[in-house]
C-alpha positions in Angstrom: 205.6 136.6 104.1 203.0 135.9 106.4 200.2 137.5 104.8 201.3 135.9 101.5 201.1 132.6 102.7 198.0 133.3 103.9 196.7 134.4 100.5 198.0 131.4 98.7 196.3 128.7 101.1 193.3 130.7 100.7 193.4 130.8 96.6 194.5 127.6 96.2 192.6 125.0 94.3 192.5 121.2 95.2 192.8 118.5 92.9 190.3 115.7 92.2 191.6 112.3 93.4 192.0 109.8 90.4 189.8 106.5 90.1 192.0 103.7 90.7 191.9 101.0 87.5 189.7 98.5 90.2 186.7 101.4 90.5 186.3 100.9 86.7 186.7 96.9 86.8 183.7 97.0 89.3 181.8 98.5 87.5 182.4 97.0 83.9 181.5 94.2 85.8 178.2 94.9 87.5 177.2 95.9 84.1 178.0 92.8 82.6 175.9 90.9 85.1 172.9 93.8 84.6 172.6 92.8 81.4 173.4 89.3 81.3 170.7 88.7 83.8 168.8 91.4 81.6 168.7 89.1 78.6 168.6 85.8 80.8 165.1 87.7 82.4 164.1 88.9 79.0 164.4 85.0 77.0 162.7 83.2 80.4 159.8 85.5 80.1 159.3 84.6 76.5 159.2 81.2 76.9 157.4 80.8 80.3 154.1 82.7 81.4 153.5 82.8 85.1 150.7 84.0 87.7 150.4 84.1 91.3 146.6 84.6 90.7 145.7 80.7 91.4 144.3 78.5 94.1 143.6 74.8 94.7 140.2 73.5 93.5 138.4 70.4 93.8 134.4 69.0 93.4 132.2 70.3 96.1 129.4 68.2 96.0 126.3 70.0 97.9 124.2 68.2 100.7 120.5 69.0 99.9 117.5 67.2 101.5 115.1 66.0 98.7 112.0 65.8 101.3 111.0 68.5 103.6 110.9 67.5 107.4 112.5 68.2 110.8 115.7 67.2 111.8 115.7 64.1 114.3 120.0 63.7 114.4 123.3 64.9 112.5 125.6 62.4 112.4 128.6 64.1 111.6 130.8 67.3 112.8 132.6 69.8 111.2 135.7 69.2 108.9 135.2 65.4 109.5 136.0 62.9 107.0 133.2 60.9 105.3 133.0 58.0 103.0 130.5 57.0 100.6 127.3 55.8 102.3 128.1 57.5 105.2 124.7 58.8 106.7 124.8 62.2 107.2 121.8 63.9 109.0 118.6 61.9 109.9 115.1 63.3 108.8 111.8 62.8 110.9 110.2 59.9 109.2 106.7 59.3 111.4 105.2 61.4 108.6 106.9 59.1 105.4 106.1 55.5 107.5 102.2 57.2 107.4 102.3 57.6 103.7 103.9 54.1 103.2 101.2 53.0 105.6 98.1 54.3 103.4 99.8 53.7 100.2 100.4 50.0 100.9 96.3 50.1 102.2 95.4 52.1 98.9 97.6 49.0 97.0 95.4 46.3 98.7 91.9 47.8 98.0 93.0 48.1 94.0 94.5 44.1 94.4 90.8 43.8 95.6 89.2 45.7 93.5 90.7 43.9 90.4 89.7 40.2 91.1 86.3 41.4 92.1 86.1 42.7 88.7 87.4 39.5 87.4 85.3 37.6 89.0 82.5 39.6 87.6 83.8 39.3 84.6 84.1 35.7 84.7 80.3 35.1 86.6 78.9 38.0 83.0 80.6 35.6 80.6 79.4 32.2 82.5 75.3 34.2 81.8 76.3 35.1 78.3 77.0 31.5 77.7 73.6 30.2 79.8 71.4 32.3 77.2 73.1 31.6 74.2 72.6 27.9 75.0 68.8 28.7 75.9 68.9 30.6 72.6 69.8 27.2 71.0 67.1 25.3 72.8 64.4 28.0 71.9 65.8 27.5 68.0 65.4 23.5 68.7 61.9 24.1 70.0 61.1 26.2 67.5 61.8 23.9 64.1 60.3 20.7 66.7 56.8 23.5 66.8 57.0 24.3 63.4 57.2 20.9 62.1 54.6 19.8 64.8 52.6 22.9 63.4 52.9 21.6 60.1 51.3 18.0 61.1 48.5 19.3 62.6 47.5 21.5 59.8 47.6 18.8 57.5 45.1 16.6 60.2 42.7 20.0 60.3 42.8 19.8 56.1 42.3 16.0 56.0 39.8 16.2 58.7 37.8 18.9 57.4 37.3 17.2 54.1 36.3 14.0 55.8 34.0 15.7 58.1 31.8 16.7 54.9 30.9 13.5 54.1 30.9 12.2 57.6 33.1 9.7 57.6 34.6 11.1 60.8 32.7 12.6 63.8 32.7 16.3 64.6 34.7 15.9 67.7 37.5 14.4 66.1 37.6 17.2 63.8 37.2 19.9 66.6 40.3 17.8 68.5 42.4 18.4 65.0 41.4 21.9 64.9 42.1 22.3 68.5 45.6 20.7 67.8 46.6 23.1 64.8 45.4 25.9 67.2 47.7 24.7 70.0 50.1 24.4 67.6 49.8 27.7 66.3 50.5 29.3 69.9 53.0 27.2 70.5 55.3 28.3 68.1 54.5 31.8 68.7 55.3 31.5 72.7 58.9 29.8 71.8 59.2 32.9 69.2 59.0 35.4 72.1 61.1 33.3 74.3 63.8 33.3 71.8 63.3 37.1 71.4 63.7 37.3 75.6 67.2 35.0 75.1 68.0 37.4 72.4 67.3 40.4 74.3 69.2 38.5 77.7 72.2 38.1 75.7 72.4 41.4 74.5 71.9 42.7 78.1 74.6 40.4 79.5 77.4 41.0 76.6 77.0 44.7 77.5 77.4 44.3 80.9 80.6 41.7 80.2 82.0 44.4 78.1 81.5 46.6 80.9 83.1 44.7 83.4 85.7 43.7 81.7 86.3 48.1 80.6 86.4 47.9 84.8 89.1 44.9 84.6 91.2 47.5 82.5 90.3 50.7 85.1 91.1 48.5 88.2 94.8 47.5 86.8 95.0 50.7 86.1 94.2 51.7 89.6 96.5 48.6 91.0 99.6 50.1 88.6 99.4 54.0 89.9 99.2 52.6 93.5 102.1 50.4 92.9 103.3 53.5 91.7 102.5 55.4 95.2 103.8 52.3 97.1 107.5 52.7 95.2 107.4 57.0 95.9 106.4 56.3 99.4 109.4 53.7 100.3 111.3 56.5 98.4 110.6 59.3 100.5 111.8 56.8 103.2 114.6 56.5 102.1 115.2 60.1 101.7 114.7 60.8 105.8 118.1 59.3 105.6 120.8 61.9 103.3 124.1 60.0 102.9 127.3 61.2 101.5 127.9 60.8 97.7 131.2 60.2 97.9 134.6 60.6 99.9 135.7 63.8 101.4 135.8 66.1 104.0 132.4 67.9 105.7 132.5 71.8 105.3 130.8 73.9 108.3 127.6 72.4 109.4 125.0 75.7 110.0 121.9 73.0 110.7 120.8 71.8 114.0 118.2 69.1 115.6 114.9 69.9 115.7 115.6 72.5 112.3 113.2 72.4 109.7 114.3 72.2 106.1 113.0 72.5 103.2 112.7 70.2 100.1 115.7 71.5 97.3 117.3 73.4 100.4 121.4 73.2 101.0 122.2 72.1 104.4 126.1 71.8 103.3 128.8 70.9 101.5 131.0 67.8 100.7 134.9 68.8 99.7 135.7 65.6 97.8 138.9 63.6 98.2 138.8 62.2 95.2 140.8 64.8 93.5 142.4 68.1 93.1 144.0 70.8 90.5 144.3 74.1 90.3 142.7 76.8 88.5 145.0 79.5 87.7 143.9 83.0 86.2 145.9 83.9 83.5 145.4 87.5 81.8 144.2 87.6 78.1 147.3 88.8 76.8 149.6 85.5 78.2 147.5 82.7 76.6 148.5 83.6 72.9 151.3 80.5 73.2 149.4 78.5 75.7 148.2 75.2 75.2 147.0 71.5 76.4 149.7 69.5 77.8 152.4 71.8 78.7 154.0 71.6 81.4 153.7 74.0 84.5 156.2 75.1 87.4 154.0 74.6 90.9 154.8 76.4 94.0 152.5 76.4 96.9 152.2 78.8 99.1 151.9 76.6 102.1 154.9 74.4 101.2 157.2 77.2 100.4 160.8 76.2 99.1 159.2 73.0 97.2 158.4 72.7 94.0 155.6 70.7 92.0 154.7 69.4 88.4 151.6 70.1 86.8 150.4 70.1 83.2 147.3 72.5 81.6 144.4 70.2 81.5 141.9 72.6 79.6 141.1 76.5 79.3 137.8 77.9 80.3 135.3 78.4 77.4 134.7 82.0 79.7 136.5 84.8 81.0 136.0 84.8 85.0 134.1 88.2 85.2 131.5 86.0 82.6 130.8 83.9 85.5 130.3 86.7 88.3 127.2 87.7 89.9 126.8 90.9 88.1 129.2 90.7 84.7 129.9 93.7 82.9 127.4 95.1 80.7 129.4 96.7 77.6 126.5 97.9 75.8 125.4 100.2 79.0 127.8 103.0 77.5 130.3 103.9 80.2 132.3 100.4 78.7 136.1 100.6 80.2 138.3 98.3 79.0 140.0 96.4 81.7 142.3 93.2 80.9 140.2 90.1 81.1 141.2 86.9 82.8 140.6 83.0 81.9 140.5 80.2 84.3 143.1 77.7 83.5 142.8 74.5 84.9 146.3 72.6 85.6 146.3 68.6 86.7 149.3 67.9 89.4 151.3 65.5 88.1 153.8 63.0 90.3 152.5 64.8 93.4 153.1 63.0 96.9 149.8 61.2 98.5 150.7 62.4 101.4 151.3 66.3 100.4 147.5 65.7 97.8 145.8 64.9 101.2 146.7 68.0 102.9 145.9 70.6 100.2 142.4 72.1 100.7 140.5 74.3 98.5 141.4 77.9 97.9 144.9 77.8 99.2 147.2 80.2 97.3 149.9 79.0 94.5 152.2 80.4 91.5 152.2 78.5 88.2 154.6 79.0 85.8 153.8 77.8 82.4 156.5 76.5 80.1 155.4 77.7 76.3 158.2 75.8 74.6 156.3 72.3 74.9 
């Protein structure tokens, strides 16, 4: 009996446990959820696009000196707040007062130089009118000769008929010839006078003309060292590089006594003035996008909140466009890779308070709503 007993505990068989009717309530129910939140998950992504590829953006105007020079001071420190007008760094200006210096001496020789030339003007046109009026008195003298020419031939005629038959004496006849003689050369010596008036006149109109060409050279000269005057007070001014506009100083890399060059960067301005976000969105999720929907904001450095933005534009580019070295499909090793556009997105109700604090390049997750 023993040994049978033995042999039937050892062939024996157990029996599976049943499921109680709750094991299957369970899990009809954790199905149910599965796929409710399944379908909930499958309609939000068709009517909302999201990225965590994003960051905060604003206008970073770029401090660059327009002069070359040393640096005498730098007025401000790093991450400090500026506002428009703010100077900046100070340039060494010994070598800019020295050009304003010569420029302003270069201005007063030309001022000079110009009523000398007018003066000169004025003394040639004063000697054009003297020989015109001696002209007028040679012409006088002239017709006064000719017609005193005239008498005296007509005594030589009358007296050399009256001579023949000596009703007159030789020496009045001689004194009547003498007379149209005299005559004679009188006429011709106010002839060549009137040819040197002539020839005066001529020389003095040219040399008007001529000084007055130098009037037109000298204000000429007097304009382009006006000219240098204005450059020179501006390259003053520019010993002196002010801030733009409001915002924060980035790292400042310059110090006194540096030399810079004209065109070189000595830093950067982050402008206050205002801030968005550009957010990367792949190719394939801007099919539905558009301006003026609204987007879901989360920040990383406020988590738990939530803002409200809306798309302001869409890049005319993909990023990699814009990169240092973009892709070069032509080169033939071309893999296709998913591309990515900048999308800008405006805040909109955001705090003053929480704008101020943003910088640029913090991380945040937009969400785009596609049904407005």
């Amino acid at each position: 009996m023993a040994q049978d007993n033995i042999q039937f505990e050892q062939g024996e068989i157990p029996l599976k446990k049943k499921r109680g009717p709750v094991f299957y309530i369970i899990l009809g129910v954790l199905i149910l959820a599965g796929v409710f939140f399944g379908v909930r998950q499958y309609q939000y992504s068709q009517a909302h696009e999201e990225t965590d590829d994003a960051q905060i953006a604003a206008d970073v105007s770029p401090v660059i000196s327009k002069i070359s020079g040393y640096i005498s001071e730098v007025k401000v420190k790093d991450n400090q707040f500026v506002k428009q007008g703010d100077t900046l760094v100070i340039l060494d200006n010994r070598d800019q007062k020295m050009a304003l210096a010569q420029a302003e001496a270069a201005l007063g020789t030309a001022k000079s130089n110009v009523s000398s030339a007018k003066a000169g003007s004025q003394a040639a046109a004063s000697v054009i009118g003297n020989s015109k009026a001696a002209v007028q008195t040679a012409n006088a003298q002239i017709e006064a000769a000719k017609v005193n020419l005239w008498r005296t031939e007509q005594d030589m005629k009358r007296y050399s008929e009256l001579v023949k038959d000596h009703s007159i004496t030789q020496q009045q006849y001689e004194q009547a010839a003498a007379a149209y003689q005299t005559a004679q050369k009188q006429l011709q010596v106010l002839a060549d006078q009137k040819n040197q008036a002539n020839v005066q006149t001529s020389v003095v109109t040219s040399q008007s003309n001529a000084t007055y060409q130098n009037i037109g050279i000298a204000n000429a000269t007097l304009k382009q060292r006006r000219v240098d005057v204005e450059n020179a007070k501006l390259n003053l001014t520019y010993t002196a590089i002010i801030a733009k506009e409001n915002g924060y100083v980035s790292k400042i890399p310059v110090q006194v006594g540096q030399f810079v060059q004209a065109g070189s960067q000595l830093f950067s301005v982050v402008l206050s003035n205002q801030k968005w976000i550009v957010a990367n969105y792949k190719e394939t999720q801007v099919e539905k996008m558009v301006e003026g929907q609204k987007v879901e904001i989360k920040i990383d450095a406020y988590p738990g909140q939530q803002f409200e933005g809306t798309i302001a534009s869409f890049s005319p580019a993909t990023g990699s466009t814009f990169s240092l070295l973009p892709p070069d499909n032509a080169s033939g090793n071309f893999v296709k890779v998913v591309q990515r556009l900048p999308v800008k997105i405006t805040f909109k109700n955001m705090s003053p308070d929480i704008m101020k604090k943003l910088r640029v390049g913090m991380n945040v997750k937009t969400v785009v709503s596609l049904k407005n």
